[in-house]
TIVO-542338 format. One record per atom (N, C-alpha, C): residue in one letter; x, y, z. Coordinates in steps of 0.05 Angstrom, whole numbers, plus 32768, in hexadecimal, padded with zeros to 4 digits. Layout:
! residues N
AXYZ ...
END
This chain:
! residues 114
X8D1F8A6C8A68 X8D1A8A858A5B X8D358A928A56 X8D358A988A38 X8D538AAA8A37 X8D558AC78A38 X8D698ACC8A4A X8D688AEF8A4A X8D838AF68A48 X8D888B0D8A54 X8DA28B1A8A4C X8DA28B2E8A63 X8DBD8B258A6F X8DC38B418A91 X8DDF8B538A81 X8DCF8B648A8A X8DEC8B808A83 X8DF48B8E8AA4 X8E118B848AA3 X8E198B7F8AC4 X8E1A8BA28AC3 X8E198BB18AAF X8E278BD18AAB X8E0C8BDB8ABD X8DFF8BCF8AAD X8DDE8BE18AB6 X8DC88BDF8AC0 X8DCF8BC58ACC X8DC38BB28ADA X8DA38BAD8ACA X8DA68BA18AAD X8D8F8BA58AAF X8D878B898A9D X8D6F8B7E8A9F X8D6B8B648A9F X8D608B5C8A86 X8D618B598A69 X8D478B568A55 X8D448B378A54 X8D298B3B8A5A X8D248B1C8A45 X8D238B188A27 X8D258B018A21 X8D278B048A02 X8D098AF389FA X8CF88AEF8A04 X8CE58ADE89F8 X8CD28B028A10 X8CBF8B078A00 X8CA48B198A0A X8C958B0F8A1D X8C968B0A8A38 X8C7C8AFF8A4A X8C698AFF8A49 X8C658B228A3C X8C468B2B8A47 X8C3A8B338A29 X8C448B268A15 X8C338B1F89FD X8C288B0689FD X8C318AF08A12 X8C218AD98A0C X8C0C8ADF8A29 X8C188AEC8A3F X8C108AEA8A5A X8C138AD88A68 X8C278ACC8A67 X8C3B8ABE8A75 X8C418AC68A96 X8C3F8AC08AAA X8C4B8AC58ABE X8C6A8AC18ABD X8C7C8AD88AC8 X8C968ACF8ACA X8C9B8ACC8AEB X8CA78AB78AF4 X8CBA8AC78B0B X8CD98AC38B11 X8CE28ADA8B17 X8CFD8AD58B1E X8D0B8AD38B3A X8D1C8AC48B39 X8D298AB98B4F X8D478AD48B58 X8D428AE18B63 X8D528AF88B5D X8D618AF98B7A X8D868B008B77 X8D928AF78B93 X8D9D8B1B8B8C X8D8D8B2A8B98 X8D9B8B428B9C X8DB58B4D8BB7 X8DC68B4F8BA7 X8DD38B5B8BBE X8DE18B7B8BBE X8DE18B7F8BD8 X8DDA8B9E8BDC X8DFE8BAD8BDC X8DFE8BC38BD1 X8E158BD08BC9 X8E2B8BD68BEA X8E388BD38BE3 X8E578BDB8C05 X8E4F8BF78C08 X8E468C058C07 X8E448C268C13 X8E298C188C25 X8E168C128C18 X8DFD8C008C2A X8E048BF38C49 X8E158BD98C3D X8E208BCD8C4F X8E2C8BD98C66 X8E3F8BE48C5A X8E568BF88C77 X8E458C138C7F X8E288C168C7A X8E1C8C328C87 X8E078C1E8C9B X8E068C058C9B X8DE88BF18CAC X8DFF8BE58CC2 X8DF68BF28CD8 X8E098BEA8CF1 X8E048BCF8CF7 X8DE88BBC8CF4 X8DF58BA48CF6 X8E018B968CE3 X8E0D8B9A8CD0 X8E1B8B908CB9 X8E398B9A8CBD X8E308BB68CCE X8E578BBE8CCE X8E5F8BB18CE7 X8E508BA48CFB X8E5F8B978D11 X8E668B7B8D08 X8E5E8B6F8CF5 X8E678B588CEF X8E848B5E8CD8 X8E7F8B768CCF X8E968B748CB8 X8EB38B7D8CCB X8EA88B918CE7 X8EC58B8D8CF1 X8ECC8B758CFE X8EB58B658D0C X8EC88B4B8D0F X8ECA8B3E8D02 X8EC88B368CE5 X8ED38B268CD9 X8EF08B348CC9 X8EF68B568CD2 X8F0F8B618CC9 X8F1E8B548CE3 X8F1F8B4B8CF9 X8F288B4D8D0D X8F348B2B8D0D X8F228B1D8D06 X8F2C8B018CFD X8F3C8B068CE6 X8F368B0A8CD0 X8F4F8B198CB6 X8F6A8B278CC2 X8F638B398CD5 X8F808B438CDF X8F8F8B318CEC X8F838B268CF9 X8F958B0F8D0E X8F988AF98D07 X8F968AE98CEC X8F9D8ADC8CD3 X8FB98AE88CC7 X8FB78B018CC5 X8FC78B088CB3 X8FE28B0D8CD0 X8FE48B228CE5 X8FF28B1A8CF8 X8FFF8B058D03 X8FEE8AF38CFE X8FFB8AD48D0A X900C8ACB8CF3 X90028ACE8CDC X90128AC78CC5 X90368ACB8CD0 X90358AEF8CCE X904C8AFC8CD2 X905F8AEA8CF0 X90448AED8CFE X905E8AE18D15 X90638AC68D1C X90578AC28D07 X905D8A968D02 X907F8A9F8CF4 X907A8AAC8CDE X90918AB08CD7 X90A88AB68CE1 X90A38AD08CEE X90BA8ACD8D08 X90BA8AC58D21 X90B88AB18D2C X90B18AA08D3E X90BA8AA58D56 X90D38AAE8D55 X90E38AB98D6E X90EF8ACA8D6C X90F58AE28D7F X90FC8AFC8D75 X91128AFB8D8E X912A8B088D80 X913F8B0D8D96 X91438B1E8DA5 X914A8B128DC8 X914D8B238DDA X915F8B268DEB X91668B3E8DFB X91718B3C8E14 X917D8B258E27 X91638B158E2C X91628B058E3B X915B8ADC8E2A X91618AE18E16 X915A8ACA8E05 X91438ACA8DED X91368AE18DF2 X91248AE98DD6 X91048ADD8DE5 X90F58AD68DDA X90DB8AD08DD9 X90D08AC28DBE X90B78AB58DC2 X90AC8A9A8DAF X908D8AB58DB1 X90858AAC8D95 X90748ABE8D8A X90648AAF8D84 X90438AB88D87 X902C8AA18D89 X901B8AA98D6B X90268A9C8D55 X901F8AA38D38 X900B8A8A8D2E X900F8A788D39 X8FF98A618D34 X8FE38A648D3D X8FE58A6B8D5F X8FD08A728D6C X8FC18A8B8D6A X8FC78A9F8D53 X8FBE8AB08D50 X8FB48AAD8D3C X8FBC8AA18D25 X8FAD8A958D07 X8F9E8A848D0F X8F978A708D27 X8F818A638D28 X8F6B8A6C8D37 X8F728A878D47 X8F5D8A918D4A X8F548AA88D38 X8F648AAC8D28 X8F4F8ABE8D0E X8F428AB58CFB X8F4B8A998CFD X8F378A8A8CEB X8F258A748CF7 X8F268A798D11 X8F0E8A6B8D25 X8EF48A908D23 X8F048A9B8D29 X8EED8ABB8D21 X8EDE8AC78D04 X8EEE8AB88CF6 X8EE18ABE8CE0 X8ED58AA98CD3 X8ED68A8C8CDA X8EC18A768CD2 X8EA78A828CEB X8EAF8A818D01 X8E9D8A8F8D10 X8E858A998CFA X8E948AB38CEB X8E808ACF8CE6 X8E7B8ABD8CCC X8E7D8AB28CBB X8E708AA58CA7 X8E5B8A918CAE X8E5C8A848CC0 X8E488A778CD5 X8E328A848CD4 X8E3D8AA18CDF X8E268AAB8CEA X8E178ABD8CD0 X8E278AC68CC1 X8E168AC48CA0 X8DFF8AB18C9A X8E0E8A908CA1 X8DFD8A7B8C92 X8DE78A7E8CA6 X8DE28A818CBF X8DCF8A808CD3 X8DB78AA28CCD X8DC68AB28CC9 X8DB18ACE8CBE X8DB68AD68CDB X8DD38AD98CEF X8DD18AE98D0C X8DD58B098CFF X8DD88B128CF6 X8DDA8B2F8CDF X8DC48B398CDC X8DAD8B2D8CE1 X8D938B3F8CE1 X8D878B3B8CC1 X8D998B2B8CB8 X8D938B3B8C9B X8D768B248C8F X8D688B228C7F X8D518B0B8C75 X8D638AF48C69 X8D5A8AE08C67 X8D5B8ACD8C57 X8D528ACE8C37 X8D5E8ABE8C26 X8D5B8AC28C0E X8D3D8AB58C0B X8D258ABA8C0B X8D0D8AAC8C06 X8CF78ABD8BFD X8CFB8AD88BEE X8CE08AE78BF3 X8CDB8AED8BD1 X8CD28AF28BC2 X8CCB8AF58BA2 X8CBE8B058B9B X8CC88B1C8B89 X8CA58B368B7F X8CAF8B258B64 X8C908B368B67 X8C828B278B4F X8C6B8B258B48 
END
């Protein structure tokens, strides 16, 4: 069936009439819900801070891979930048896991009006 989406206005036309022949339509429709939504539903905001928390400590480790040893007093110190990028991205495959699994409370894609 050909139609036409207008991303401005969200609004969907078909181009062939359904309900002049009486056609049943159904659509397969993957709605997703706007970020003011998201960040106001507390179990959706506990997953989005830990997966900021794996993002920060990705990006930290980055920095101190880079400087690896920092000078001191007493001979400086060795900076744990690997071990900190592999655990931010051991926390954030984590939280995408737990996306693919539905631990978020949220439904599964399977339900249809119509």
């Amino acid at each position: 069936m050909n139609y036409t989406w207008n991303p401005v206005t969200k609004k969907l036309q078909l181009i062939r009439d359904p309900k002049g022949t009486g056609e049943n339509v159904l659509l397969w429709v993957y709605q997703t819900k706007p970020e003011i939504q998201l960040l106001s539903d507390y179990q959706i905001s506990q997953w989005v801070r830990d997966y900021m928390v794996g993002a920060c400590k990705m990006i930290i480790g980055e920095a101190r891979e880079k400087f690896s040893t920092i000078a001191g007093p007493q001979g400086g110190g060795q900076l744990n930048g690997a071990a900190m990028k592999s655990e931010g991205q051991a926390i954030m495959d984590a939280k995408i896991e737990d996306l693919k699994m539905y631990v978020d409370a949220s439904q599964p894609l399977t339900w249809v009006i119509g």
